[in-house]
C-alpha positions in Angstrom: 17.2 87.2 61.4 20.2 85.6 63.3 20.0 81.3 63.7 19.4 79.9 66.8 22.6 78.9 68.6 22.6 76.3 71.3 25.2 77.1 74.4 26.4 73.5 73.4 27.2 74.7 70.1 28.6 78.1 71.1 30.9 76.6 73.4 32.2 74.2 70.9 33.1 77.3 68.5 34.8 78.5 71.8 37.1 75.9 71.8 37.9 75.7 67.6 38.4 80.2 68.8 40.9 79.0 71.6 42.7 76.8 69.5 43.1 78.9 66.7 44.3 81.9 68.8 41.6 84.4 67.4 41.0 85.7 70.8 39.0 88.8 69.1 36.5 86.4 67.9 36.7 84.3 70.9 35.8 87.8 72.7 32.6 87.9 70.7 31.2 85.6 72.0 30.9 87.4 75.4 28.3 89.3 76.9 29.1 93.2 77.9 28.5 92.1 81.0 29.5 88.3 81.3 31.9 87.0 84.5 34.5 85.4 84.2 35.2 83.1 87.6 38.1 80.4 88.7 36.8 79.3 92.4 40.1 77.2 92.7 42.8 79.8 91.7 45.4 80.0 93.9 46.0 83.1 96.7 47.1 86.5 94.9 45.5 85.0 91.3 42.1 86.0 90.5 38.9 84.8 91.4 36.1 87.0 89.6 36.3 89.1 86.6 33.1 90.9 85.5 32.5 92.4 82.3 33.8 91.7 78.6 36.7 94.3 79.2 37.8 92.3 82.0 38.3 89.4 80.1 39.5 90.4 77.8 42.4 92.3 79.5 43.0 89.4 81.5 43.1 87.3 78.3 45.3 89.1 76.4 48.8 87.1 76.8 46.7 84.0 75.8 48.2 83.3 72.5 51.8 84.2 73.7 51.6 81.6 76.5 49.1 78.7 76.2 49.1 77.0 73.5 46.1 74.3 73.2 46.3 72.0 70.5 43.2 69.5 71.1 40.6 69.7 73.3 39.7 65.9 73.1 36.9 64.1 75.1 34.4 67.5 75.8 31.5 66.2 77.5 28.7 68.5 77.8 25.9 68.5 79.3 22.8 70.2 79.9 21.5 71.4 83.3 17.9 71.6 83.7 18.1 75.6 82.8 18.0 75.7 79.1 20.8 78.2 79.0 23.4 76.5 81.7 25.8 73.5 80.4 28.4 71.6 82.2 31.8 71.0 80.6 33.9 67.7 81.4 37.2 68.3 79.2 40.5 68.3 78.9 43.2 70.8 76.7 45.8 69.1 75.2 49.0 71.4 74.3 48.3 72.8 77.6 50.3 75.2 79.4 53.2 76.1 77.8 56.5 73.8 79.5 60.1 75.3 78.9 60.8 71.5 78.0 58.0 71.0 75.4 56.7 67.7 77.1 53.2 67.2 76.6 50.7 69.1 78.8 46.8 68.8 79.6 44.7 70.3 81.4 41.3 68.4 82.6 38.7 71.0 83.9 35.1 70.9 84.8 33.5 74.6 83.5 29.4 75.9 83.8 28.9 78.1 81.4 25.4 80.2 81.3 24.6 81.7 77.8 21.9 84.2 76.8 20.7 85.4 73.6 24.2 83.9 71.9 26.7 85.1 74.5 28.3 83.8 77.2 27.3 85.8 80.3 29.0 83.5 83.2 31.5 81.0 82.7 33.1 79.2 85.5 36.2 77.2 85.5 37.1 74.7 87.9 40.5 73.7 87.4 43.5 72.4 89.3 45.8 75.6 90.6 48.9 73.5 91.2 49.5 73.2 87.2 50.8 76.8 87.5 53.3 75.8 90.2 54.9 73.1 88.3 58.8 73.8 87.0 58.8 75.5 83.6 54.6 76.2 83.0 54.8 79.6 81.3 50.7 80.5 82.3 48.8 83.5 80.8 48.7 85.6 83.4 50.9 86.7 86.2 49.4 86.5 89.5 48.1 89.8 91.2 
């Protein structure tokens, strides 16, 4: 018998995942199935990615190129499905800057979970932080 994991709870063992690198385990937590979207990406980058293959392909550079220290002030909260939460954050480390200067990110994400895995996660965040001089980002556009 597994325990009972809220999406609250999962998401927050994401983050500890993303800051620690361990993509593998980070990959886990994803449903066969689960989509990946960024509604704000810019042209050429993209916008949907379905399935845990998918993600994890696209993911792949992550520990090469973004390097997150903190993820300080993650507000979540819950939507009126059970299984949906909304994430106010920001990553702190950031985006990887040839001059080392500090970096964060603040996002917005909805993240649906079922039975333990993340099946839709949604990421709202600004596209210009991949156009700034010297941000090394995780994946190449197109």
């Amino acid at each position: 018998m597994s325990i009972p994991i809220t999406p609250a709870e999962l998401y927050r063992h994401s983050l500890r995942l993303l800051r620690q690198k361990d993509l593998p385990a980070w990959l886990d937590l994803w449903d066969d199935d689960g989509v990946l979207e960024f509604p704000f990406t810019p042209e050429g980058w993209p916008h949907r990615l379905e399935g845990k293959a998918a993600v994890s392909d696209y993911t792949r550079r992550y520990p090469d190129h973004v390097h997150m220290h903190d993820f300080p002030d993650v507000r979540i909260h819950q939507g009126a499905d059970p299984e949906t939460i909304v994430v106010d954050m920001r990553g702190d480390g950031g985006l990887a800057k040839a001059d080392n200067s500090p970096f964060g990110v603040p996002y917005i994400a909805v993240v649906k979970v079922k039975d333990g895995l993340i099946t839709c996660y949604r990421a709202y965040w600004n596209p210009l932080v991949v156009s700034q001089p010297g941000v090394d980002y995780v994946q190449e556009p197109g």
